[in-house]
PDBQT receptor file of N, H, CA, C and O in Angstrom, charges set to zero:
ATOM      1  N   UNK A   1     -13.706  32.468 -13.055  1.00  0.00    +0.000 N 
ATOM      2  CA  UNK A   1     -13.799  31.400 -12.084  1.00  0.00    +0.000 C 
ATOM      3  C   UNK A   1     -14.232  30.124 -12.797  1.00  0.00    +0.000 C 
ATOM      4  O   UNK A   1     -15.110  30.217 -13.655  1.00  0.00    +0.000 OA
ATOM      5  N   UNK A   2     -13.719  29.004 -12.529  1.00  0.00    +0.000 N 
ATOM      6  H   UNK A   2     -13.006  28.929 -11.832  1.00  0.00    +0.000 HD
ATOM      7  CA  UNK A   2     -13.650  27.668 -13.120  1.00  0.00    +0.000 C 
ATOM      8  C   UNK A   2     -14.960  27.207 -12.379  1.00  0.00    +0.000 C 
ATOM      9  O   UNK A   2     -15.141  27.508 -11.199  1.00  0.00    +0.000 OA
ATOM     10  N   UNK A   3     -16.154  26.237 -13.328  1.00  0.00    +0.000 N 
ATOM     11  H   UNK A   3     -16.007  25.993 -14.286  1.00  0.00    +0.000 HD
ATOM     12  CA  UNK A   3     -17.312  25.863 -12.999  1.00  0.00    +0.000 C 
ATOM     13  C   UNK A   3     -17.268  24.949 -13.004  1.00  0.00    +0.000 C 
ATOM     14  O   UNK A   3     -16.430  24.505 -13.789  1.00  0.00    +0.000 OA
ATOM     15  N   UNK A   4     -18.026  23.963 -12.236  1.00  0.00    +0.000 N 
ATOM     16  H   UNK A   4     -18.707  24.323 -11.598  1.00  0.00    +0.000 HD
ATOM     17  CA  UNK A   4     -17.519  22.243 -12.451  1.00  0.00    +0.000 C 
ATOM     18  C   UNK A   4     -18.932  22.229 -13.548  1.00  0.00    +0.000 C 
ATOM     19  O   UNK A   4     -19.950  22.921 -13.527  1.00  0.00    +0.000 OA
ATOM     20  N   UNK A   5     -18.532  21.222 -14.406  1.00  0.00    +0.000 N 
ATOM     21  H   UNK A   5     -17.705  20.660 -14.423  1.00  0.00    +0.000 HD
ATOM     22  CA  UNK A   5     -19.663  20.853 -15.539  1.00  0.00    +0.000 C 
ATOM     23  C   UNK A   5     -20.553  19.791 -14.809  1.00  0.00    +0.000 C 
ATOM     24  O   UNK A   5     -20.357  18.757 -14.171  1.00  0.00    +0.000 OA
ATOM     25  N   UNK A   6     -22.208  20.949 -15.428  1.00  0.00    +0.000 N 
ATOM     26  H   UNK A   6     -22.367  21.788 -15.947  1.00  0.00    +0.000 HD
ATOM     27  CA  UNK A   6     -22.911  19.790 -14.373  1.00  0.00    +0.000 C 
ATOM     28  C   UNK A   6     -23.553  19.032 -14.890  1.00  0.00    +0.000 C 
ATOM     29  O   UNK A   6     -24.718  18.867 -14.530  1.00  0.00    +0.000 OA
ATOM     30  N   UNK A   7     -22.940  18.242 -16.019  1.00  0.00    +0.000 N 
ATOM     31  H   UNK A   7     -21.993  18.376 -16.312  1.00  0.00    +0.000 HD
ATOM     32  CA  UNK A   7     -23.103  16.980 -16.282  1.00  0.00    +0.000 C 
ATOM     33  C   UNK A   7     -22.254  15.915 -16.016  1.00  0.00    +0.000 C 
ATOM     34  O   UNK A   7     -22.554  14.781 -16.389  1.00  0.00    +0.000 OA
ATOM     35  N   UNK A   8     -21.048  16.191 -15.307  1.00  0.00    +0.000 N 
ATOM     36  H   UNK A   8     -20.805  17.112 -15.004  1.00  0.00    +0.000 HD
ATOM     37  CA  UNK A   8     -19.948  15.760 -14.702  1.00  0.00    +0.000 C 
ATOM     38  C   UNK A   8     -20.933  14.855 -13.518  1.00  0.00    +0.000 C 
ATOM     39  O   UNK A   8     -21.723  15.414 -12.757  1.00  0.00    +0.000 OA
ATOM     40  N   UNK A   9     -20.724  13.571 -13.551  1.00  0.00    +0.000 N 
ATOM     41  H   UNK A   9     -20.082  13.117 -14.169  1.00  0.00    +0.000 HD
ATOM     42  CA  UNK A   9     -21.052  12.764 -12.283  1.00  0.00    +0.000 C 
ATOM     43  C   UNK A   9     -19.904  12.626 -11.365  1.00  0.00    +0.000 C 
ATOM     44  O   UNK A   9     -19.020  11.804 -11.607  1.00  0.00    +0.000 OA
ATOM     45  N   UNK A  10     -19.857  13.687  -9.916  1.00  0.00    +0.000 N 
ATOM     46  H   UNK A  10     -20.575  14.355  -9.720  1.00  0.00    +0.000 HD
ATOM     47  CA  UNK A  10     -18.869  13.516  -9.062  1.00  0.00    +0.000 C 
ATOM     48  C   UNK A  10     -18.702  12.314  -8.264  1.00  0.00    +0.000 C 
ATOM     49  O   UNK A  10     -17.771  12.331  -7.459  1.00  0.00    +0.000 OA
ATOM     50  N   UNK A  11     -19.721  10.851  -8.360  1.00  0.00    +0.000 N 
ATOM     51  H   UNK A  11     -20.477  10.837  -9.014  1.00  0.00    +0.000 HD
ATOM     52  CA  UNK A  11     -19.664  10.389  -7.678  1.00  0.00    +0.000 C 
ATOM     53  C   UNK A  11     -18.608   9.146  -8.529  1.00  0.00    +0.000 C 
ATOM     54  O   UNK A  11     -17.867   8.313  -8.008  1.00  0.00    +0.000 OA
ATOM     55  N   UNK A  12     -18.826   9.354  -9.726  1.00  0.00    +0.000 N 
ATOM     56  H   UNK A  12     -19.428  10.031 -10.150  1.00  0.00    +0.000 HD
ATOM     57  CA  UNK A  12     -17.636   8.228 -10.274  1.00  0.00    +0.000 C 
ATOM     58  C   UNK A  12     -16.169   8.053 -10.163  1.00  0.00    +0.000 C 
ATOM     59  O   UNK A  12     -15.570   8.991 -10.690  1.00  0.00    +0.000 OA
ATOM     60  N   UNK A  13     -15.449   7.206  -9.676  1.00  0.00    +0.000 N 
ATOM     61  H   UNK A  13     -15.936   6.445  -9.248  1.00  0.00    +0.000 HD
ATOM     62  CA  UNK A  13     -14.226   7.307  -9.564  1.00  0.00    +0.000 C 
ATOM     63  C   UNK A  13     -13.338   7.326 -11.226  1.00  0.00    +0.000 C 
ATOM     64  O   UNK A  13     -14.020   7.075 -12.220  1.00  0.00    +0.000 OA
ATOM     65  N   UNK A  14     -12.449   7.508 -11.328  1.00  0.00    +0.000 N 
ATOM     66  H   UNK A  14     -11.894   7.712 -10.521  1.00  0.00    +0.000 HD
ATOM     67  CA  UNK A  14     -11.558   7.114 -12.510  1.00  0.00    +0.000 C 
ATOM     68  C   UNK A  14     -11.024   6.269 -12.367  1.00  0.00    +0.000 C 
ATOM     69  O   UNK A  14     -10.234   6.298 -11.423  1.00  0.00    +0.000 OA
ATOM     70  N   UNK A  15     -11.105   5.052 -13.156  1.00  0.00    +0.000 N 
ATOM     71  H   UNK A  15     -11.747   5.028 -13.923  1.00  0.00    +0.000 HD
ATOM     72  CA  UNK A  15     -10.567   3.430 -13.023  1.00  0.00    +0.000 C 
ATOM     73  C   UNK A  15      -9.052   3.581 -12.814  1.00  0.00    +0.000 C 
ATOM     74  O   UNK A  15      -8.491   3.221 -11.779  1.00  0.00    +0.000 OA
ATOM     75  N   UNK A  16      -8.444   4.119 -13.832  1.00  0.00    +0.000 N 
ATOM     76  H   UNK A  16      -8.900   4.411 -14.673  1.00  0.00    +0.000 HD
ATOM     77  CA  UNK A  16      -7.127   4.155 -14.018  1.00  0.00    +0.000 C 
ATOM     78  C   UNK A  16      -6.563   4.800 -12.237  1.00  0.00    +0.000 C 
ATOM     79  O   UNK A  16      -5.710   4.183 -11.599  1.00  0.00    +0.000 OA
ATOM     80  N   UNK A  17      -7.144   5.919 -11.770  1.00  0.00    +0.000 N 
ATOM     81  H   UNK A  17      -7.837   6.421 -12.289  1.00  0.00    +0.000 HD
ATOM     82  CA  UNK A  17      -7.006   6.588 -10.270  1.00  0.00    +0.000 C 
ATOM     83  C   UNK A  17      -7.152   5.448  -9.327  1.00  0.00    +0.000 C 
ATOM     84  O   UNK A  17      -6.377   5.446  -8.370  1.00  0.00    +0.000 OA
ATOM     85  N   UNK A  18      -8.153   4.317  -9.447  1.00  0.00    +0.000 N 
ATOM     86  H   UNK A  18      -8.783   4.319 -10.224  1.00  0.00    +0.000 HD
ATOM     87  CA  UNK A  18      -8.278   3.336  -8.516  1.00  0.00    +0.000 C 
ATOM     88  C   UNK A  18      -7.603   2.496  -8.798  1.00  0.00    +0.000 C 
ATOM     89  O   UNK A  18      -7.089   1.862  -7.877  1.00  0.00    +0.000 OA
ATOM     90  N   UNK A  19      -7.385   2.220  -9.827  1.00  0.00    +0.000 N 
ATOM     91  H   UNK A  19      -7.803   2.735 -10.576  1.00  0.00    +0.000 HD
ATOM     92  CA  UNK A  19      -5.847   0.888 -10.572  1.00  0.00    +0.000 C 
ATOM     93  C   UNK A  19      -4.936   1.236  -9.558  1.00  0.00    +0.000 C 
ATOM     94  O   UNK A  19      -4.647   0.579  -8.558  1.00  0.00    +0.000 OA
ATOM     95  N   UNK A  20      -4.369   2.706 -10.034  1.00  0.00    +0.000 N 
ATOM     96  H   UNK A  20      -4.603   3.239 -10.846  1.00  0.00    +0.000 HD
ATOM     97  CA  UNK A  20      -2.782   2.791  -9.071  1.00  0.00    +0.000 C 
ATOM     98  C   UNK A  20      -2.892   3.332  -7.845  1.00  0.00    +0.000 C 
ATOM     99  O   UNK A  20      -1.918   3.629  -7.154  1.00  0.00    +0.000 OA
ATOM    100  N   UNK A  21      -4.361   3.523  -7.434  1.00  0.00    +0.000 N 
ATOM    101  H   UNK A  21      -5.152   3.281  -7.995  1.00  0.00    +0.000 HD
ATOM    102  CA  UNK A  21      -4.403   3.459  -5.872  1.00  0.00    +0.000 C 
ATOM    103  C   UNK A  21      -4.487   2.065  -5.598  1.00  0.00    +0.000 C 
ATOM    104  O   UNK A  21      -3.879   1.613  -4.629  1.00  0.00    +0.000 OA
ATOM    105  N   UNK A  22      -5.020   1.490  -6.175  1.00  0.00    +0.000 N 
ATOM    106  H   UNK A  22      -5.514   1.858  -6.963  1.00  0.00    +0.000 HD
ATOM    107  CA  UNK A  22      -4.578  -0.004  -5.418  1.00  0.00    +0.000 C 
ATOM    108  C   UNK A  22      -3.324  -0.392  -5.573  1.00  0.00    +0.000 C 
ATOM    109  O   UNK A  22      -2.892  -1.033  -4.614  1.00  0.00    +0.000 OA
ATOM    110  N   UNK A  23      -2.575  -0.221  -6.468  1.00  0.00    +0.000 N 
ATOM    111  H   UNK A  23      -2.925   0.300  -7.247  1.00  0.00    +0.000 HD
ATOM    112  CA  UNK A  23      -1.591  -0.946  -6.671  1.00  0.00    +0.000 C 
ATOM    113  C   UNK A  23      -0.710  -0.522  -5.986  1.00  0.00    +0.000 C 
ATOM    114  O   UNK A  23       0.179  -1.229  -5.510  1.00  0.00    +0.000 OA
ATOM    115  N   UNK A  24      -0.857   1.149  -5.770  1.00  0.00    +0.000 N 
ATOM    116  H   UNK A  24      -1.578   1.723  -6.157  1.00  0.00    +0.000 HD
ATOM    117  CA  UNK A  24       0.863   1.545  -4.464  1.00  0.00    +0.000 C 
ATOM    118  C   UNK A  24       0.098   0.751  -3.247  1.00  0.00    +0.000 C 
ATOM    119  O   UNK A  24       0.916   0.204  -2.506  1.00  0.00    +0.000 OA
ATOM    120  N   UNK A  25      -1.203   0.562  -2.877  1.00  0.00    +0.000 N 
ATOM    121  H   UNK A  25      -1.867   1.006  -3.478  1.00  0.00    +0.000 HD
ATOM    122  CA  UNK A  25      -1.335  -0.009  -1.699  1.00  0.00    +0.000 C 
ATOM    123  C   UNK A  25      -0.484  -1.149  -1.432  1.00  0.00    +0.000 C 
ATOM    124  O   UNK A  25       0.382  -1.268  -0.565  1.00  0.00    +0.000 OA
ATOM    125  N   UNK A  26      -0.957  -2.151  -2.515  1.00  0.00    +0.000 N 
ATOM    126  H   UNK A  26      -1.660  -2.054  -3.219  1.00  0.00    +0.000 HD
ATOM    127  CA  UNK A  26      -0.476  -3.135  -2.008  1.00  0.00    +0.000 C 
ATOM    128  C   UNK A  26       1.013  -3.544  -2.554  1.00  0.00    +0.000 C 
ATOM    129  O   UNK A  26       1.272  -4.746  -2.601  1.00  0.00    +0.000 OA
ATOM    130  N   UNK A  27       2.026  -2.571  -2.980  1.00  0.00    +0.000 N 
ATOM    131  H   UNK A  27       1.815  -1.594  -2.942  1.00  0.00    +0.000 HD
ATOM    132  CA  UNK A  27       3.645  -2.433  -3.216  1.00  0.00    +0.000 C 
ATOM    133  C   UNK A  27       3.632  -2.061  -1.358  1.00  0.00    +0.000 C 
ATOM    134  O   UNK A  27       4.244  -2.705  -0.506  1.00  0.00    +0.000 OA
ATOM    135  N   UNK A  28       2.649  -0.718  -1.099  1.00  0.00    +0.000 N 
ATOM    136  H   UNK A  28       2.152  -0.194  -1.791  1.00  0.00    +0.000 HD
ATOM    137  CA  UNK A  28       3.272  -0.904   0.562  1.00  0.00    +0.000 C 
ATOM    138  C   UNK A  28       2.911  -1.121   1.344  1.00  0.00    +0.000 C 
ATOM    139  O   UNK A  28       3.089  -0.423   2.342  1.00  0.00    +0.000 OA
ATOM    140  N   UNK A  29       1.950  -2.581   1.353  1.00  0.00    +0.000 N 
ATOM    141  H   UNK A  29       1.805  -3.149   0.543  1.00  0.00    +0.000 HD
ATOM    142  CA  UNK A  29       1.974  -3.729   2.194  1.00  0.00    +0.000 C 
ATOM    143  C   UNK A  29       3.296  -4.916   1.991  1.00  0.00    +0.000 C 
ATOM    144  O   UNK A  29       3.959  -5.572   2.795  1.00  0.00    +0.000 OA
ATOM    145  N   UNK A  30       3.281  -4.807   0.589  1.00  0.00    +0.000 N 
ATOM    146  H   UNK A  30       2.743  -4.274  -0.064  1.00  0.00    +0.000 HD
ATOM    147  CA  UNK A  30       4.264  -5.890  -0.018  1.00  0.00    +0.000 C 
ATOM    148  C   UNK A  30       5.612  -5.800   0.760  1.00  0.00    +0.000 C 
ATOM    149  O   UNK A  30       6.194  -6.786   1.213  1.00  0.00    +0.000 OA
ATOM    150  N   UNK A  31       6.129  -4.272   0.887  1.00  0.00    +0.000 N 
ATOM    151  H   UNK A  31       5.657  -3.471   0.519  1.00  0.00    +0.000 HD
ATOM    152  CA  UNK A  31       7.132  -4.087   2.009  1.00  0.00    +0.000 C 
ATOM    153  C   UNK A  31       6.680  -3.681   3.337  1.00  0.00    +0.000 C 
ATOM    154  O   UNK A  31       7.374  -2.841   3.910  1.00  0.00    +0.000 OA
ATOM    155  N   UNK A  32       5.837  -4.043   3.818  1.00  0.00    +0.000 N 
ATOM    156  H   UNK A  32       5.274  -4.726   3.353  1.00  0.00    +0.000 HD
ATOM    157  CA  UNK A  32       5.825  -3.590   5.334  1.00  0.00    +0.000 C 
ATOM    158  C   UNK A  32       5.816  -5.117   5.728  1.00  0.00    +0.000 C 
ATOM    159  O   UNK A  32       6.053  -5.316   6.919  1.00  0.00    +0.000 OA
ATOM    160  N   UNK A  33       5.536  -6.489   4.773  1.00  0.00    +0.000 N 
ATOM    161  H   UNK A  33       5.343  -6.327   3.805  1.00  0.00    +0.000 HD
ATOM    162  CA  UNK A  33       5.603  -7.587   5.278  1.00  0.00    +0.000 C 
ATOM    163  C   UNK A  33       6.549  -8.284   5.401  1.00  0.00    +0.000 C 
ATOM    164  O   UNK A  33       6.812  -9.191   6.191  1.00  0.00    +0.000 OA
ATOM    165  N   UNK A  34       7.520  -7.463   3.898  1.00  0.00    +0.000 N 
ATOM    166  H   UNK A  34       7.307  -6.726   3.257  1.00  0.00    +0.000 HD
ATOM    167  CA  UNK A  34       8.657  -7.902   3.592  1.00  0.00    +0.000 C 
ATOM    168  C   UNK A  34      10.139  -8.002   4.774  1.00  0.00    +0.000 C 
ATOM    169  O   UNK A  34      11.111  -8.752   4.871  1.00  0.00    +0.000 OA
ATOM    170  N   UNK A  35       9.580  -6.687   5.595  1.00  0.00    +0.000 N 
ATOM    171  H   UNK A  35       8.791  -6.077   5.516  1.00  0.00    +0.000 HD
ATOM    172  CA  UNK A  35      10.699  -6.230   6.229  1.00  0.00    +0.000 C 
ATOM    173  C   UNK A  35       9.935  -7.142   8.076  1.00  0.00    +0.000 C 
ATOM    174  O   UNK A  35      10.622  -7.506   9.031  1.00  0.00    +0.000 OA
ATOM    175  N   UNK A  36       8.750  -7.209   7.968  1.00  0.00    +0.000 N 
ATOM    176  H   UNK A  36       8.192  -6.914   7.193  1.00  0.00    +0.000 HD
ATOM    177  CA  UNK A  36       7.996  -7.678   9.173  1.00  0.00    +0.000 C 
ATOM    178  C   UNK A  36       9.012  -8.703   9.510  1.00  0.00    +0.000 C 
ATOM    179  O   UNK A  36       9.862  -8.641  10.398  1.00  0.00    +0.000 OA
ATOM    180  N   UNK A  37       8.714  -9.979   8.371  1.00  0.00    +0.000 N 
ATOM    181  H   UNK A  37       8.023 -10.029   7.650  1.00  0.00    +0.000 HD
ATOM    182  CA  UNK A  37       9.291 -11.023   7.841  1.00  0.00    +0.000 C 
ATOM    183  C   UNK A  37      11.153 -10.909   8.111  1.00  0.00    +0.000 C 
ATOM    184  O   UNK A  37      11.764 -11.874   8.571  1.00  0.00    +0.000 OA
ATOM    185  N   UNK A  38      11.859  -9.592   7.741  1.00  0.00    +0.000 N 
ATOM    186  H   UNK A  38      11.363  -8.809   7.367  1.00  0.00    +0.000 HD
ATOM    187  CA  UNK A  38      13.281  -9.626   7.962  1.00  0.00    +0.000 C 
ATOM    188  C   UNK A  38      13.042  -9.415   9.366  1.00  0.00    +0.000 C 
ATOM    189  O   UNK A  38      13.852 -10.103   9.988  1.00  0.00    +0.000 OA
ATOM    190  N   UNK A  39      12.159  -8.657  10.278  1.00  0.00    +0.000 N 
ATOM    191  H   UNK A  39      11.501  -8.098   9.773  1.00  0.00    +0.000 HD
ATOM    192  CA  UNK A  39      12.721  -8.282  11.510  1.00  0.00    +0.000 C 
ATOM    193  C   UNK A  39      12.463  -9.876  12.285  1.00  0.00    +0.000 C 
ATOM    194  O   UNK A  39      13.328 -10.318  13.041  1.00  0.00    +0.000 OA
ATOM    195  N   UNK A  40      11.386 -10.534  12.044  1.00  0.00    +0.000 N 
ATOM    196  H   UNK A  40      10.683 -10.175  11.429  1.00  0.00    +0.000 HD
ATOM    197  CA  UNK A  40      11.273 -11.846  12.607  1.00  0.00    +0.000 C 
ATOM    198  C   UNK A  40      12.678 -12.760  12.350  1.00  0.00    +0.000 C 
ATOM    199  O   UNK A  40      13.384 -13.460  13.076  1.00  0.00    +0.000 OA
ATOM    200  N   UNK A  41      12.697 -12.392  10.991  1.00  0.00    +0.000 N 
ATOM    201  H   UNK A  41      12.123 -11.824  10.401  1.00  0.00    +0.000 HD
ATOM    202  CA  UNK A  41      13.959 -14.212  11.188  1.00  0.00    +0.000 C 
ATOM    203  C   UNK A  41      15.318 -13.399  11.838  1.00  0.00    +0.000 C 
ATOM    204  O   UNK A  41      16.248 -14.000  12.377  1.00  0.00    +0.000 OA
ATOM    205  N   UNK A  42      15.241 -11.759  11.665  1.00  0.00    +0.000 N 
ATOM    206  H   UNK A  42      14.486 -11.271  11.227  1.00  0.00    +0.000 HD
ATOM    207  CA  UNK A  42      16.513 -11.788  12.817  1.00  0.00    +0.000 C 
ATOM    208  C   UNK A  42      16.480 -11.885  14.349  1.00  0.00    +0.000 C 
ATOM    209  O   UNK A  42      17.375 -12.265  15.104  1.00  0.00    +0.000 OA
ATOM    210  N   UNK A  43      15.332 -11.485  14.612  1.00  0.00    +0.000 N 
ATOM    211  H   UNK A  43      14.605 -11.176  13.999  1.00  0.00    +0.000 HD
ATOM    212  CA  UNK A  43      14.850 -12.022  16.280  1.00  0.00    +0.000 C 
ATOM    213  C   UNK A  43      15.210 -13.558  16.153  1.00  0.00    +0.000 C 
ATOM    214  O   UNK A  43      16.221 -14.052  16.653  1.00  0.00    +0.000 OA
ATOM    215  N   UNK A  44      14.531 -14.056  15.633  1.00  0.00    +0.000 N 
ATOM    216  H   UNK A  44      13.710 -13.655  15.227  1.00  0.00    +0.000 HD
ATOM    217  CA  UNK A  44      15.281 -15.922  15.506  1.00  0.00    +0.000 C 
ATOM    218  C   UNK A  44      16.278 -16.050  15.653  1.00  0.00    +0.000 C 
ATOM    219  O   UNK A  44      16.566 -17.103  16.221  1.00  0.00    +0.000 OA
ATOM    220  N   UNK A  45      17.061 -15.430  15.396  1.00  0.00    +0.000 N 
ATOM    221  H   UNK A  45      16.828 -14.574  14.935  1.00  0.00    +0.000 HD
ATOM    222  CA  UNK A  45      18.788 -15.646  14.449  1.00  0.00    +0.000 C 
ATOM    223  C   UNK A  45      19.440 -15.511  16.229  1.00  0.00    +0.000 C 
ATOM    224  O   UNK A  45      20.011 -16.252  17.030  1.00  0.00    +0.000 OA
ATOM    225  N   UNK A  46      18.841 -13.841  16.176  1.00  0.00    +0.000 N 
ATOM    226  H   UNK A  46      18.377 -13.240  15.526  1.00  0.00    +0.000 HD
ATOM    227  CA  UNK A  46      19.547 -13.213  17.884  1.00  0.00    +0.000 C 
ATOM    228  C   UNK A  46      19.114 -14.291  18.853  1.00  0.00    +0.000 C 
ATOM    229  O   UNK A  46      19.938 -14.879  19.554  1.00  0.00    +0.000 OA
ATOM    230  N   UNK A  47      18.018 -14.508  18.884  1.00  0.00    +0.000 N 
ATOM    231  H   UNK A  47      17.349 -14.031  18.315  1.00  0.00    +0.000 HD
ATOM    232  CA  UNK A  47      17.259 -15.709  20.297  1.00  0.00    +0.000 C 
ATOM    233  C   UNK A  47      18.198 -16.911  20.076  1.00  0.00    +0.000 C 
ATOM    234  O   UNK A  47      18.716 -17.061  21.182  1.00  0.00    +0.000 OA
ATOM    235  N   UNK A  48      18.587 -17.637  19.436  1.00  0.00    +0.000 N 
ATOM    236  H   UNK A  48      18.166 -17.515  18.537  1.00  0.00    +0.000 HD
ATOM    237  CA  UNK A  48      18.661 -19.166  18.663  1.00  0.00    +0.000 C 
ATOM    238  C   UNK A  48      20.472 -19.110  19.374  1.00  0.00    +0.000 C 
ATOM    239  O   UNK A  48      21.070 -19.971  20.019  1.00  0.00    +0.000 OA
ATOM    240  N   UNK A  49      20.936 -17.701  18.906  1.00  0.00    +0.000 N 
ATOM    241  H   UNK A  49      20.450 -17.002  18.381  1.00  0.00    +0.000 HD
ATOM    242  CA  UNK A  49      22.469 -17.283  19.592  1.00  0.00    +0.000 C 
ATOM    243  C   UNK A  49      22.357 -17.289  21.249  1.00  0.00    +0.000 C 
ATOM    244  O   UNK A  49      23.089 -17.925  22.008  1.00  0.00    +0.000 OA
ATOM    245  N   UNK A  50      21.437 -16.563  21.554  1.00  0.00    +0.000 N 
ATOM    246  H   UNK A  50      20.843 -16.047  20.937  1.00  0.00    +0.000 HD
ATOM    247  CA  UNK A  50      21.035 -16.386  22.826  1.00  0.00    +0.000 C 
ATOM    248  C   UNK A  50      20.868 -17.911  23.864  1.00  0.00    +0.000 C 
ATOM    249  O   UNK A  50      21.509 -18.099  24.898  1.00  0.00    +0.000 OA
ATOM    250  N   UNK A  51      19.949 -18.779  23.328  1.00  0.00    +0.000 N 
ATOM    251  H   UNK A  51      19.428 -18.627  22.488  1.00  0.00    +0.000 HD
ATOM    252  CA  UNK A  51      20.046 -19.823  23.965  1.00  0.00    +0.000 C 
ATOM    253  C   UNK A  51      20.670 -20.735  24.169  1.00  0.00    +0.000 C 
ATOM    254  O   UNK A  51      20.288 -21.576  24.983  1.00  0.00    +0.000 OA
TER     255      UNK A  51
């Protein structure tokens, strides 16, 4: 059975683990705004026809 070493501090994160957790975060914000942004200017586009 595998022992965790108990000089191991569990409370530290791994930089590199928090680097590319941040970084997919904000790739998928980058497209959830991206597309926010496409669904708005086609509501414009449809309304602008509309009126």
């Amino acid at each position: 059975m595998d022992c965790v070493d108990p000089d191991l501090d569990l409370r530290v994160i791994d930089p590199r683990f928090f680097a590319e957790w941040v970084a997919f975060g904000m790739l998928e914000l980058a497209v959830y705004l991206t597309r926010y942004a496409e669904f708005e200017a086609y509501c414009e586009r449809r309304d602008s026809h509309i009126a």
